[in-house]
N, C-alpha and C positions, 0 to 999 in steps of 0.2 A: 413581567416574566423575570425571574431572578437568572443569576446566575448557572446555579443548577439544573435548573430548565433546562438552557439552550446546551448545556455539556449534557442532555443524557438526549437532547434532541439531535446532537454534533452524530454521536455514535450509534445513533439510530439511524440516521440518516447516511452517514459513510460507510454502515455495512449492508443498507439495503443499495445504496450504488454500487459496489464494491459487488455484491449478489448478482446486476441487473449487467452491469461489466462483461463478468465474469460467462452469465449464460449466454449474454449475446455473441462474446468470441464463438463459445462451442458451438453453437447453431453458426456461425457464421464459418466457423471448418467444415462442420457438415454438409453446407450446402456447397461453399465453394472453397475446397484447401487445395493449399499450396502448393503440396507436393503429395502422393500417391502415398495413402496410408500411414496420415502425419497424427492422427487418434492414436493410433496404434502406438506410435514413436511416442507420443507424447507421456503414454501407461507404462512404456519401459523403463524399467530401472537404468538398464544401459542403453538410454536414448543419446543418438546424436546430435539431439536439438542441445545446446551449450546459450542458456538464458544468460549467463553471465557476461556473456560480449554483447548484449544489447544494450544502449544505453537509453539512457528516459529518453531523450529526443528523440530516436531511433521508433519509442514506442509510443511517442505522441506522435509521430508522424504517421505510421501506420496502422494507429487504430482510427485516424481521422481518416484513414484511405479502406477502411474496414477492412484491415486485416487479423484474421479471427486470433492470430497466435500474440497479438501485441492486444488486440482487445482482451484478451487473459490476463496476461501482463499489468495493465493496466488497472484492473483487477485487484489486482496484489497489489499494487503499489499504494490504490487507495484505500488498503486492509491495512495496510503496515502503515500508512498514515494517521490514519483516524485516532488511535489511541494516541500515538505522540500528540497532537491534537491535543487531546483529552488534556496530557500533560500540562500542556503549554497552557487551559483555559482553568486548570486549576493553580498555578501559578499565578496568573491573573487574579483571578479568586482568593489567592490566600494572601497577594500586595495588598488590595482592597480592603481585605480583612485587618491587614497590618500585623498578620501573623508570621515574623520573620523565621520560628525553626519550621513552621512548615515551607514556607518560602526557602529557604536552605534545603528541606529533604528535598521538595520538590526539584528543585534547580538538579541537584543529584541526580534526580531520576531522571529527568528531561538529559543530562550531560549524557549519562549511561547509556540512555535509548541512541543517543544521536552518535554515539562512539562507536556503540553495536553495529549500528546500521552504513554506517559514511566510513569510520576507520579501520576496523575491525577485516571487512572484506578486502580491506587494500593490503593490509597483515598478511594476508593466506596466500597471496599470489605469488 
């Protein structure tokens, strides 16, 4: 199995987890949520629930205690994962190759994604 294989098996695979995540929170507020009409909270544009004071431990901890709002969560995290991912196994892929301007764009790309996601939010606050 080459290379490519396993980058289109990566992103197969972390967005059907990232799907199975994802449904299990919602069924898992349906049956047992937190707090009284937290669905509802959740479709609101002016929702009280504030995702941004959770932190990833925060949300490994309580999706390991099944709780449905961190099992979302959770969710997304290994959505917004999966492609960085991708990045980093094309990277790999193009050392191997010994193609260094793709190794440069790529590096780029990989910086960008990781700036977006890690710097960027610490910016707005």
């Amino acid at each position: 199995m080459d290379l490519e294989d396993v980058i289109g098996y990566t992103l197969r695979i972390g967005v059907i987890i990232s799907i199975v995540l994802i449904a299990a929170g919602v069924a898992l507020l349906v049956v047992k949520p937190p707090a009284p009409h937290i669905l509802q909270q959740l479709s609101n544009p002016r929702s009280l629930i504030n995702t941004s004071s959770i932190s990833p431990t925060q949300v490994l901890s309580g999706s390991a205690a099944l709780n449905g709002l961190d099992m979302i969560l959770l969710g997304l995290i290994v959505l917004i994962v999966t492609p960085v991912l991708r990045v980093v196994m094309g990277l790999i892929q193009f050392a191997k190759e010994r193609n260094y301007i793709y190794v440069a764009i790529t590096t780029i790309v990989l910086f960008n994604l990781l700036f977006a996601i890690f710097i960027i939010p610490i910016l707005l606050k």
